[in-house]
N, C-alpha and C positions, 0 to 999 in steps of 0.2 A: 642378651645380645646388645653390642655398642653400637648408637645410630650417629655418626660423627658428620659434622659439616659447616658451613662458614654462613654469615651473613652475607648473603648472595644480593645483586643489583637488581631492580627491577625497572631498569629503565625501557623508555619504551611502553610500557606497559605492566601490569604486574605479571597478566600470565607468563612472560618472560624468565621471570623468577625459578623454576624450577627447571626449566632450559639452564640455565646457568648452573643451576647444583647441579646436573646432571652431566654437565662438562667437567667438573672438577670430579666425580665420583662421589659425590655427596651420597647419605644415607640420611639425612636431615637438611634441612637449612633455615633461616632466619630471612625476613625481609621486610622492609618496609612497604605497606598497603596505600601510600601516597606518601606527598614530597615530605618529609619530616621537618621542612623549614619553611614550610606552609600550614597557615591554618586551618586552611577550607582546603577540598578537594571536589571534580567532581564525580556523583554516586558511580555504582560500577552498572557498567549495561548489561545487558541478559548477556551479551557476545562475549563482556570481560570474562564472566563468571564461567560461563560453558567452558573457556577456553584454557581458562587457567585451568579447572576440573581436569580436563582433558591430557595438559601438558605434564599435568601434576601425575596421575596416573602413567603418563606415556614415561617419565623419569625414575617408575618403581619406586617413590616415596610415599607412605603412606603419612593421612592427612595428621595424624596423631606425635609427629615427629618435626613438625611446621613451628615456627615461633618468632608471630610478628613481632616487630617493634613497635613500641604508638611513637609517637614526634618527638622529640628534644624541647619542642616549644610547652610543653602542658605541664603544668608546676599545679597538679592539686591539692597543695596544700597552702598555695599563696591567700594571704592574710587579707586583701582585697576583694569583698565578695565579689566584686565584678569581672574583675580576671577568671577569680577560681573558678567562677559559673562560665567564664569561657572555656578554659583549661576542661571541665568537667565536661560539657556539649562536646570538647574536640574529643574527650577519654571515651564519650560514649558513643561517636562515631567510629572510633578504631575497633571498640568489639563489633559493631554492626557490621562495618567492614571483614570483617574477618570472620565473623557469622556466616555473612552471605558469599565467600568463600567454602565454606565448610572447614576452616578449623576451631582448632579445640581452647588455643590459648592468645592472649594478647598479654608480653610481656613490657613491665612498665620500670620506670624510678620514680619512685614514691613523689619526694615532692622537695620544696628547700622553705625554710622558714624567713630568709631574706632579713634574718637581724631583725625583726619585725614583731616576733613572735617567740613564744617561747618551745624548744622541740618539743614538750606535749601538746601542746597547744596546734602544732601544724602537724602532727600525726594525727588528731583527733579528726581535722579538718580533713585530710585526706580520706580516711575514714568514713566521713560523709560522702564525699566527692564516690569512693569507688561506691557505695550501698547503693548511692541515686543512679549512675550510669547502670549497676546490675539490675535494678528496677526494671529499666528501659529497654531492657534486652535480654534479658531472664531466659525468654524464651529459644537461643540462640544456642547458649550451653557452653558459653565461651568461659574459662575459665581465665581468672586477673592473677597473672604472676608476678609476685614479686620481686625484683632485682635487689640483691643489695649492692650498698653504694660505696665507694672509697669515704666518705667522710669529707668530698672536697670542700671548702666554700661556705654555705651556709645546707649542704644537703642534709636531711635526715635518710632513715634506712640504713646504717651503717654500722645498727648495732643488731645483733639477734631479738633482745627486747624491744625496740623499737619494729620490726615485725611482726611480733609476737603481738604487741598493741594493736597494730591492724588486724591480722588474724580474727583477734580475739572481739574485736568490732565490729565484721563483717556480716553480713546477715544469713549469707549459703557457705558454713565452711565448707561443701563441697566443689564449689567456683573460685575455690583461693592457693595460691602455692607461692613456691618460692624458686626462683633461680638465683645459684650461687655464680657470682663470677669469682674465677678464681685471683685476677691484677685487683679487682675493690676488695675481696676477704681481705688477701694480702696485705695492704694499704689502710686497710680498715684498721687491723690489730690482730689479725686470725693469721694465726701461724701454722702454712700449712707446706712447708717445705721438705720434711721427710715423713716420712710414713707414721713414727708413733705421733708425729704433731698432728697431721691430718687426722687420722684415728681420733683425740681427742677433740680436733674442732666438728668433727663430726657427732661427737657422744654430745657436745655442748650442745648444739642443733638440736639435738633430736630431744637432748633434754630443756630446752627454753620454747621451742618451736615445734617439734617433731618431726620423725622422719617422713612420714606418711605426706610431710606439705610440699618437700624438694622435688620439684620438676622436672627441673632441666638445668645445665650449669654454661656459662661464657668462659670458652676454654682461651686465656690470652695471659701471656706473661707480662713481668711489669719492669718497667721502666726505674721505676723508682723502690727506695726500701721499705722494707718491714713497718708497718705503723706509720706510714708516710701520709697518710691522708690525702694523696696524690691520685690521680686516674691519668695512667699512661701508659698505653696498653705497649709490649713487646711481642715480635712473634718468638713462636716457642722455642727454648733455650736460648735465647740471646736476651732474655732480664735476667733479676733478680732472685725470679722462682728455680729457673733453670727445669730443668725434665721432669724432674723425680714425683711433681707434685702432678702429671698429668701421667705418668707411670702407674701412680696409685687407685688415678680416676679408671684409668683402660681395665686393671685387673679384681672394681671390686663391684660384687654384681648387685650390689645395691642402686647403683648406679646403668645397671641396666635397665631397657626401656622407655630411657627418654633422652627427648635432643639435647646434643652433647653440642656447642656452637661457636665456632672459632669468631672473632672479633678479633686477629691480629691485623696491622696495618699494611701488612704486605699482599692484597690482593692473589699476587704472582706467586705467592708462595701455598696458597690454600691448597691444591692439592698434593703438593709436596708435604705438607702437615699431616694434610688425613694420612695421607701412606705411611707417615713417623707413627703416628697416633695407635695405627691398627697394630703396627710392628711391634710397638709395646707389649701390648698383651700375651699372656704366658699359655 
């Protein structure tokens, strides 16, 4: 079964959050657990928590289908120990936060080496960063998902080997995975516009990474071309990708049971997506 839905607002409040998927028909949704262009938040109150519990239930999504985002500000793998020990303290609040929620994953972008460093060198660093936050929350059972990344800028993550280095770093391969977005593979050099290409970016996956680590995917088309190293997200059929490559996603059931998460820029359009989405399937 496909759990489809959008990175939902949680303004207001978080327990909000799930009020909103449950407007658009969500069977999943994403959201951020505070301001994501703040570094500090304050903790959630017994009231937050009860309430989202509550809203979360009253929207028929279950908690295994949720997939926070941590902040835009946390770069753990910047070459400044002082930063990165921020960056790290704010990563290891995002799983707390989403712990004491009751879900299952906090979805991340790895980190950027800032010209600074060399990409081994700031994958290894990340590496550290996610080991010490799983330390500090072990108990929680949050699982650290990988995003990969378009390759913008100075980011790493944007190669399957370069996840695979973290993987392979980690201390609980069973707290570790991957979210594929479909606009960063794209952008990345992962050609997945018809069906035997997707087939194969998937056989790569499974053969550098495995399949056993894919999560969840960010369903959003792209702005920009093939191997562009760009991140610019389109809604669906009006980039680059055009249908076919979320055609593929709806009818392969490997890709059942886990959140499927729209990240296109059209708010207004999210639940007119999910309805495309479902319509796919054969």
């Amino acid at each position: 079964m496909k759990f489809v839905g959008a990175h939902v607002s949680a303004a207001g409040g978080v327990f909000n959050a799930p009020l909103a998927a449950k407007e658009i028909n969500a069977k999943a949704f994403a959201l951020f657990t505070k301001n994501q262009k703040q570094w500090n938040a304050k903790p959630f109150t017994d009231e937050d928590i009860e309430l989202f519990k509550k809203n979360l239930k009253d929207s028929g999504i279950d908690p295994a289908y949720v997939l926070p985002h941590d902040s835009y500000l946390i770069n753990l793998g910047n070459a400044d120990p002082e930063k990165r020990a921020k960056s790290a303290a704010a990563f290891t609040d995002e799983i707390t936060r989403a712990g004491q929620l009751g879900l299952k994953y906090v979805n991340f972008h790895p980190g950027s080496h800032l010209k600074e460093i060399t990409e081994e060198e700031c994958l290894d660093l990340i590496s550290d960063s996610m080991n010490t936050a799983y330390s500090k929350t072990a108990d929680y059972g949050v699982t650290q998902v990988i995003e990969i990344t378009a390759g913008q800028g100075s980011n790493v993550g944007y190669k399957f080997e370069h996840i695979k280095r973290l993987i392979d770093n980690f201390s609980n391969k069973d707290r570790v995975g991957v979210c594929i977005d479909t606009c960063h593979a794209y952008s990345a050099g992962y050609d997945l516009k018809t069906p035997d290409k997707f087939d194969a970016m998937v056989d790569e996956f499974d053969k550098i990474i495995g399949i056993k680590y894919l999560k969840a995917f960010h369903l959003n088309d792209s702005k920009k071309e093939y191997g562009s190293k760009v991140d610019r997200h389109a809604p669906l059929g009006q980039g680059t990708l055009g249908i076919e490559p979320f055609r593929y996603i709806m009818n392969q059931s490997i890709f059942d049971n886990m959140p499927l998460i729209l990240e296109t820029p059209d708010p207004d359009l999210w639940e007119e997506e999910i309805r495309l989405l479902y319509s796919l399937q054969k």
